[in-house]
C-alpha positions in Angstrom: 0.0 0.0 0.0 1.3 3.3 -0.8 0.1 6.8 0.3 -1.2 9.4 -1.8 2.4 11.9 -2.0 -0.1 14.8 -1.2 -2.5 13.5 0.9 -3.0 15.6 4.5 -4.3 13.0 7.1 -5.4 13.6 10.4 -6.0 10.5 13.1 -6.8 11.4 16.9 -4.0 11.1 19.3 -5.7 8.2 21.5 -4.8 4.6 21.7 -8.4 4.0 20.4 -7.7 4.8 17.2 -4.7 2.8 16.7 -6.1 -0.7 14.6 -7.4 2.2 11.9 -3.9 3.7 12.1 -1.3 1.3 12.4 1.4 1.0 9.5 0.0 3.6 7.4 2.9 4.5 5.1 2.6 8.4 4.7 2.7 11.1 7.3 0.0 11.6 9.6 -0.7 14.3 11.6 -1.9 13.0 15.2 -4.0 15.7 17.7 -7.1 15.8 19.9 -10.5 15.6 18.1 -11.1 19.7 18.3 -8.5 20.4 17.0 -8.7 18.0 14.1 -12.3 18.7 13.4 -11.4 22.2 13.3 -8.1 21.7 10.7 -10.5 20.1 8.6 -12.5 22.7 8.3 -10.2 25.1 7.7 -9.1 22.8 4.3 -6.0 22.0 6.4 -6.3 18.5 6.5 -7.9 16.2 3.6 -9.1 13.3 5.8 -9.0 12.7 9.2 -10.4 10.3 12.0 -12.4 12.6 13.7 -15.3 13.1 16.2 -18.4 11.7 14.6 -20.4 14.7 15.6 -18.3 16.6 13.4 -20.7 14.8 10.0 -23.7 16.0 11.7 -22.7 19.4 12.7 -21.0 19.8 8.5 -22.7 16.9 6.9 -20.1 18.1 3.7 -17.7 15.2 4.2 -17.8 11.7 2.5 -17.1 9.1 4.7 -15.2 5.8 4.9 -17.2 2.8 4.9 -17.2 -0.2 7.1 -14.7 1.4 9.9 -15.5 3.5 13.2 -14.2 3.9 16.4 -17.5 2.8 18.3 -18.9 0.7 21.4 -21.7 -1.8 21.7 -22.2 -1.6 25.0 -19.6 -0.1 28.2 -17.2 1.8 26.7 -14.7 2.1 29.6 -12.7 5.8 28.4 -15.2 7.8 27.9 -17.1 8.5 31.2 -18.5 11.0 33.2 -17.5 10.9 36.9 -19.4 12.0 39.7 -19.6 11.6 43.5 -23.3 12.2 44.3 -26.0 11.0 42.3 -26.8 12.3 38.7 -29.4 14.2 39.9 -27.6 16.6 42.3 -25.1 17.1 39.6 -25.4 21.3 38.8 -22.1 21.1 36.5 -20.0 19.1 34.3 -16.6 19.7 33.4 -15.6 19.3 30.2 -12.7 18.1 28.6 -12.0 20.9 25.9 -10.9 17.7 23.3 -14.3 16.5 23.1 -16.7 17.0 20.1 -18.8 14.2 19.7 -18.8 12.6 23.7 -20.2 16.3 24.9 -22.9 16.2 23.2 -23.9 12.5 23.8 -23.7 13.4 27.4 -26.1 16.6 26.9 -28.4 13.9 25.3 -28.5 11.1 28.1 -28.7 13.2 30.3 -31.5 15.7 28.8 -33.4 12.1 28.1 -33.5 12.2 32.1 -34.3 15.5 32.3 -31.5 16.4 33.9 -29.9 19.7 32.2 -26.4 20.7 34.4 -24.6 23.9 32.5 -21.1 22.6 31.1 -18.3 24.0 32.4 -14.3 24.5 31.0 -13.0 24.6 35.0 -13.7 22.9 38.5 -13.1 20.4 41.5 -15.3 17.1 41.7 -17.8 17.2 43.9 -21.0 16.6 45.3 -22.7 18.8 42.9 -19.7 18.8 40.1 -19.1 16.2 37.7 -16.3 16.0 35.7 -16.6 14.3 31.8 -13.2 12.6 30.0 -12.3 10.9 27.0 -10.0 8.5 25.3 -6.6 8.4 27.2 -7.1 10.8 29.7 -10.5 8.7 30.9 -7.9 6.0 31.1 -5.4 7.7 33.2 -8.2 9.0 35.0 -9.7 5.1 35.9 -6.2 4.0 36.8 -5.0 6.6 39.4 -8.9 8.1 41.0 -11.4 5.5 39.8 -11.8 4.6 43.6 -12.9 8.0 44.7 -16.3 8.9 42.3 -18.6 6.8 40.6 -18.6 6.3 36.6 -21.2 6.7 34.5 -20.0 4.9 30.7 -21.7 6.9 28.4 -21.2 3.5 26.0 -23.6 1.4 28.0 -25.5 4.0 28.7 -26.3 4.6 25.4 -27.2 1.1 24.6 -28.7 0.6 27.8 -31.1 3.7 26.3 -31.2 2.6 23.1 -30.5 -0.9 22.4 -27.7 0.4 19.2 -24.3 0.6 19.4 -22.6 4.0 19.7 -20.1 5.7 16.9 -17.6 8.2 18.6 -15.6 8.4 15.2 -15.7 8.0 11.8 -12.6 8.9 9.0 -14.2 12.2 6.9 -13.2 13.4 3.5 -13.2 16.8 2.8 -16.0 17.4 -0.3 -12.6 18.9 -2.3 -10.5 16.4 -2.3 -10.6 14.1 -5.5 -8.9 10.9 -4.6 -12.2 9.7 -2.1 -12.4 6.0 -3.3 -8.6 5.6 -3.5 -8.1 6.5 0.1 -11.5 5.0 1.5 -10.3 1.9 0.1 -6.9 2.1 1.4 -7.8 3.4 4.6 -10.3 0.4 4.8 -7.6 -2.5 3.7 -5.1 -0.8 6.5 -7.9 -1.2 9.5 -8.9 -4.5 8.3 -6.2 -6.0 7.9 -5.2 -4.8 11.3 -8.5 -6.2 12.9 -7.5 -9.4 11.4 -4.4 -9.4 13.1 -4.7 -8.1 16.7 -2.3 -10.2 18.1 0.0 -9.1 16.0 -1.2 -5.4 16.8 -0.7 -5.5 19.9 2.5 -6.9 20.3 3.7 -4.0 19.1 3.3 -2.4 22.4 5.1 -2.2 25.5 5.2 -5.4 27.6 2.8 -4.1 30.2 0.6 -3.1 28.2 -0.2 -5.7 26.2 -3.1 -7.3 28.6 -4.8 -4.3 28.5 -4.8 -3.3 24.9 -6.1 -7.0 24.3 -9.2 -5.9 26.5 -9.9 -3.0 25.4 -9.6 -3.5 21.7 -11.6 -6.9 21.9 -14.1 -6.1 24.9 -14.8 -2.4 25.1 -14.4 -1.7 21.4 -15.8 -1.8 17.9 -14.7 -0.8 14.8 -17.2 -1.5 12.1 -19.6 1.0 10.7 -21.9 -1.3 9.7 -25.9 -1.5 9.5 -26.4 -1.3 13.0 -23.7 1.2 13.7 -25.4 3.4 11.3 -28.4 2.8 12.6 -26.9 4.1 16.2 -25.7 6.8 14.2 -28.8 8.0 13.0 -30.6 8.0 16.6 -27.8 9.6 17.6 -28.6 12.5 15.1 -32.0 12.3 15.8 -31.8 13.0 19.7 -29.1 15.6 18.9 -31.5 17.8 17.0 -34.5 16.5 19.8 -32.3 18.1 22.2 -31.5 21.2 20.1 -28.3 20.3 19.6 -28.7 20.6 15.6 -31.0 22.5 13.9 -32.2 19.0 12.0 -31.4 16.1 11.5 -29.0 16.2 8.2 -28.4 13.7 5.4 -27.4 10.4 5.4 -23.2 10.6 4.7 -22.3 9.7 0.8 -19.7 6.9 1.3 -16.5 5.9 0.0 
């Protein structure tokens, strides 16, 4: 597989995303989903693994079939922590990377009829919850998981729902020409990665092995397949339901 000379590519910087990533041969340009969403924007980028909120808030981009980064069920780094229960919660930190995870909180929770204000700044506590993602929610479980309780907005959602969850999906800007080329290479990278985990995840450090092999295999999925587009779609649905888009948009032309 060779990469297009020219081709800008964009991937987050979290370990989730690395059996989409893994031995691509051209340069990639890793950062926090914001950030990303807004390079690609901005024309800076030409495809990038981004927050999947990011289609419904532009629905512009074309979009790579048959891979996500997704959940069918507990997620396990992306959670909201808290002391009390949700219901005393008056605030939510949020962590200023998140795109799509935000907003999927604002929708569980408004589904509850609970409606906090979201906040960049602030302590846990009773009243204060805090929301993380990707490998800070890991760092977070590993050193303070003992002191809160966690809410996994991944089985909540299907616990709500019955669908899996789609945190990410790779976009194409609408300007770039080469869309089925790099779909289909981006697709034949993650694939063949999936179909070799072992192999994966021996790439990584010792102790970390154990864990990778859990959390790509049980907390993971990375197919964007009928039913992940289906949880994509009620996903859009409650987002404009809760005013978080002003409709629901198209259906995502894919490549």
């Amino acid at each position: 597989m060779q990469a297009p000379a020219s081709l800008r590519l964009g991937c987050v910087k979290y370990l989730n995303a690395l059996p989409l990533i893994h031995g691509w041969p051209g340069t990639v340009r890793f950062d926090h989903p914001s950030a990303l969403c807004r390079q690609l924007v901005a024309g800076e980028l030409d495809v990038a693994l981004v927050s999947s909120f990011e289609y419904l808030r532009h629905p512009v981009y074309s979009i790579v079939d048959q891979l996500a980064i997704a959940s069918d069920g507990p997620v396990f780094s992306v959670i909201l922590a808290h002391r009390g229960p949700l219901e005393q919660l008056r605030e939510v930190v949020v962590d200023p990377a998140s795109e799509t995870s935000v907003n999927l909180l604002r929708c569980l929770l408004g589904e509850r009829g609970l409606m906090p204000e979201f906040v960049a700044e602030g302590a846990l506590s009773e009243e204060r919850g805090r929301l993380l993602i990707g490998d800070q929610a890991l760092r977070f479980r590993q050193e303070e998981e003992a002191s809160c309780r966690l809410f996994d907005l991944g089985a909540e959602w299907k616990k709500a729902t019955g669908s899996p969850f789609v945190f990410a999906l790779w976009m194409v800007r609408p300007d770039y020409a080469g869309k089925a080329e790099v779909g289909a290479a981006l697709r034949s990278l993650g694939q063949d990665n999936l179909a070799h985990l072992d192999r994966l995840i021996a790439t990584q450090p010792e102790n970390r092995r154990a864990f990778c092999d859990f959390y790509f295999r049980e907390c993971l999925r990375f197919s964007f397949g009928e039913e992940e587009k289906k949880g994509f779609q009620l996903f859009a649905e409650q987002c404009a339901k809760h005013q978080l888009l002003p409709a629901v948009p198209p259906a995502p032309t894919l490549v």
